[in-house]
C-alpha positions in Angstrom: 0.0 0.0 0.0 1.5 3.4 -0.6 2.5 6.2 1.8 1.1 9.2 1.8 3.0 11.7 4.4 0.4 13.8 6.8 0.6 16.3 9.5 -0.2 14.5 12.6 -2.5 16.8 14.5 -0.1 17.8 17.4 2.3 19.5 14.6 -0.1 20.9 12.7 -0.1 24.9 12.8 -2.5 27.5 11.5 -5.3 27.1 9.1 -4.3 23.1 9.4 -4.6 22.9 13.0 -7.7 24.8 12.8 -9.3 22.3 10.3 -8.2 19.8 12.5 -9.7 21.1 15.9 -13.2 21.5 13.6 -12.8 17.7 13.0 -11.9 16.5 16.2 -15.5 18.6 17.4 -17.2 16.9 14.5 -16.6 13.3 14.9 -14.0 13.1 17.8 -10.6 12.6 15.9 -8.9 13.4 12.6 -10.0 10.9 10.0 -7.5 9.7 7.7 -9.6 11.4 4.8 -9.1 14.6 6.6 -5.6 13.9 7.7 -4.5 13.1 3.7 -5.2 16.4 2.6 -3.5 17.9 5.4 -0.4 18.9 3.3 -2.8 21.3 1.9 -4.7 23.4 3.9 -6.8 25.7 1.8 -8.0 22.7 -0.6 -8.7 20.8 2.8 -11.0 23.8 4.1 -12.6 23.5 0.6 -13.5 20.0 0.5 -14.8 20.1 4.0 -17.0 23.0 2.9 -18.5 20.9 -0.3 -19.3 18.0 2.0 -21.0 19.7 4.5 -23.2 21.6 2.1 -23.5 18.3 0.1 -24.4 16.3 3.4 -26.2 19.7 5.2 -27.3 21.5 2.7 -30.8 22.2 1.9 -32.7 19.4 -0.4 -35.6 16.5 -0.6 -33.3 14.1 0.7 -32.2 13.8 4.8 -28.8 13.7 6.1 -29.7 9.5 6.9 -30.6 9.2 3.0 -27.3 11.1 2.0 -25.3 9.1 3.8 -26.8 6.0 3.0 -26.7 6.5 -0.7 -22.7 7.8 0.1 -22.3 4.4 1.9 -24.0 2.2 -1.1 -21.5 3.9 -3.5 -18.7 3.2 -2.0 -19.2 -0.2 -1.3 -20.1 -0.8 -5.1 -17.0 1.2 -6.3 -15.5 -1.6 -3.9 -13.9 2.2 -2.0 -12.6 1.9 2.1 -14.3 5.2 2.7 
């Protein structure tokens, strides 16, 4: 499996360890999808922001239904996450 180098949340500084703090308050650590991008903080911010609004957001469908229909997909496209 390949390496991919990340910040480990007690180095991380500015705009990363601020991402980071808003992660551990969401789900109570720093996920190894969050961690990953962690080498880039702005894109990191970014990608948080589409998934909330994607998972959040206003629509027909519930957070439960979202994330059931995320979970379906990845298991068919045979994905961890």
């Amino acid at each position: 499996m390949p390496h991919i180098r990340t910040v480990a949340p007690d180095e991380a500084t500015g705009l990363l360890a601020q991402e980071y703090e808003k992660a551990v308050r969401r789900a109570g650590r720093v996920f190894n999808v969050i961690g990953i991008q962690g080498l880039n903080p702005p894109v990191l911010s970014a990608s948080v922001k589409l998934y909330e609004a994607l998972m959040l957001g206003p629509g027909p469908l519930g957070r439960d239904v979202r994330e059931m229909l995320a979970t379906v997909t990845s298991r068919e496209l045979d994905c961890f996450y």
